[in-house]
C-alpha positions, 0 to 999 in steps of 0.5 A, a space after each residue: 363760323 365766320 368771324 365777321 360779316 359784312 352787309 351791302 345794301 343795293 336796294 331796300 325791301 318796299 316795306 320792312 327788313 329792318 336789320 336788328 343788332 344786340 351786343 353779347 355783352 347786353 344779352 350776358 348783363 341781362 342774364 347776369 342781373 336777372 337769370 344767373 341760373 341760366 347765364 350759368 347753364 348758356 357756358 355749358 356745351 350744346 350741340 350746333 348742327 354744322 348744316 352739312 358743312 362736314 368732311 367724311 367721319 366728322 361729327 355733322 355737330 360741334 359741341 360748344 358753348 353759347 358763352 365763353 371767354 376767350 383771350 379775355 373777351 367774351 364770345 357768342 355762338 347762338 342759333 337756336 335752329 342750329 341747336 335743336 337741329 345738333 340736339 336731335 341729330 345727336 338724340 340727345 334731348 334738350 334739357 328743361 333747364 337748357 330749353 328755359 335758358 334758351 326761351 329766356 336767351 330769345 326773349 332778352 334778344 327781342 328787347 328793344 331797350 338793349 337791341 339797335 335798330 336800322 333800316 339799310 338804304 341804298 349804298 349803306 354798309 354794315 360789317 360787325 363781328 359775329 363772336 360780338 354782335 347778334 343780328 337778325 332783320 325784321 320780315 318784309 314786303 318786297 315790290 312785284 317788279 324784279 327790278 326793284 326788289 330787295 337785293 342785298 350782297 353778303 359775304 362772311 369773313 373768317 379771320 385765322 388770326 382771331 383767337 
């Protein structure tokens, strides 16, 4: 998992692709205020599909929490593709309290009130800590013409001295 990543926007979609961040913390507030019981269950190990990313011999999944605290800061691993994907790898099922502890985990990572919303324009960079910060974008429309086409340079930065 990269620990940072970065964002260059060259070229924005024609419409759409709005970048979308969320704070872990504001994600871990919600649940603490409204849903301790899954809070409880999301520090709990899933298993995350590694995507083919594994030497010989290794498991294809990690088996980790979504949240931990390490070194007194709070850390965040979520894709819930990655999970169902590890899960069925594994054949282990989803439990139903895991499965509602991830459908209520979506449902707070739409909520406009705690997410920052920004449209990239040309030349505008965005870097932020992966363990910290959830991110998505919105869908878009993109131009016909290649030349004008959404183009944007990504790159994920592993720190090894992160702990």
């Amino acid at each position: 998992t990269p620990d940072y990543i970065a964002l260059l926007c060259i070229r924005p979609a024609k419409i759409g692709g709005t970048s979308k961040f969320l704070s872990a913390y504001s994600i871990h507030n919600k649940l603490f205020q409204n849903k301790k019981m899954f809070l409880e269950e999301l520090y709990h190990n899933f298993h995350f599909d590694k995507r083919g990313e594994f030497k010989e011999n290794e498991s294809p999944t990690v088996f980790e929490p979504i949240f931990k605290y390490q070194n007194g800061k709070l850390n965040l691993r979520y894709l819930r593709d990655y999970i169902s994907g590890g899960h069925k790898i594994q054949n282990l099922p989803l439990s139903k309290i895991q499965n509602d502890s991830l459908d209520y985990f979506d449902k707070i990572s739409i909520d406009d009130d705690i997410t920052v919303n920004y449209d990239l324009k040309s030349g505008d960079m965005v870097f932020f800590n992966n363990h910290r910060v959830l991110h998505g974008r919105t869908s878009f429309e993109d131009y016909e013409d290649k030349n004008l086409k959404r183009y944007m340079i990504r790159t994920w930065i592993k720190d090894n001295y992160i702990s």
